[in-house]
C-alpha positions in Angstrom: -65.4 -21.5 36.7 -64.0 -21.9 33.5 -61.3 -19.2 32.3 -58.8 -19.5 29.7 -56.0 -16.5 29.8 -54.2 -15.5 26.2 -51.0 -13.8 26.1 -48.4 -12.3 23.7 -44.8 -13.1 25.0 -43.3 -9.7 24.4 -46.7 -7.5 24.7 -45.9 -4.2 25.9 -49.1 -2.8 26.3 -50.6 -5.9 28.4 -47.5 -6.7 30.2 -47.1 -10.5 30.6 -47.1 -10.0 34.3 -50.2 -8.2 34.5 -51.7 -11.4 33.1 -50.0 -13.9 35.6 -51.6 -11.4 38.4 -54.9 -11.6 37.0 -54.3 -15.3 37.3 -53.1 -15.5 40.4 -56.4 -13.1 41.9 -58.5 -15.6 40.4 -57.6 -17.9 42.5 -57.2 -21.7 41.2 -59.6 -23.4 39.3 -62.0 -25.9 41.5 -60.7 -29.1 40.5 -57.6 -27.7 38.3 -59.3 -29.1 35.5 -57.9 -28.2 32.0 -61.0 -25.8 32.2 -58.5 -23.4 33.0 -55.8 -22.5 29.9 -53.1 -20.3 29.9 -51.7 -19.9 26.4 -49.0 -17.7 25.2 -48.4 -16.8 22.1 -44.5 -17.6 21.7 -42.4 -14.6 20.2 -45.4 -12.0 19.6 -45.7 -8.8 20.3 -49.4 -6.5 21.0 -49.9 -6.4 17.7 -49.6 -10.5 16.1 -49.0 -11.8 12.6 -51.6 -14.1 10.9 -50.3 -16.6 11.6 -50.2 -15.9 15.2 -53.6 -14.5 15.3 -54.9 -17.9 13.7 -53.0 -19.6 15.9 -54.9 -17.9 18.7 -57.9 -18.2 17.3 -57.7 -21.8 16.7 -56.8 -22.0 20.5 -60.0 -20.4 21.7 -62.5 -21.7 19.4 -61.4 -25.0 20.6 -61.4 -24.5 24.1 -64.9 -22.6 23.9 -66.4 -25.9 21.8 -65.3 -28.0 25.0 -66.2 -25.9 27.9 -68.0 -22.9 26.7 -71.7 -25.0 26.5 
């Protein structure tokens, strides 16, 4: 299964270690395949800048273009 996780580094409403759990219940991926991404989203908080919400963005559109068919 493909999954990719997003995180803020400093988000206090979705703690960063409520994300590394969800990771972790998953389970690994089949193969470990880059299929599965974690990407943080160095120095943001809940609530991102531009640039860091383009910078997200950019992340997950390209991800979905390679494994979201």
């Amino acid at each position: 299964m493909a999954r990719a996780h997003k995180r803020a580094e400093h988000d206090v409403s979705v703690p960063p270690s409520a994300v590394h759990r969800l990771h972790e219940a998953l389970g690994p991926a089949p193969t470990r395949s880059t299929a599965c991404r974690h990407h943080e989203l160095r120095g943001a908080g809940h609530l991102t800048t531009a640039a860091q919400w383009t910078e997200a963005m950019t992340e997950t559109m390209a991800w979905l273009e390679r494994y979201g068919r």
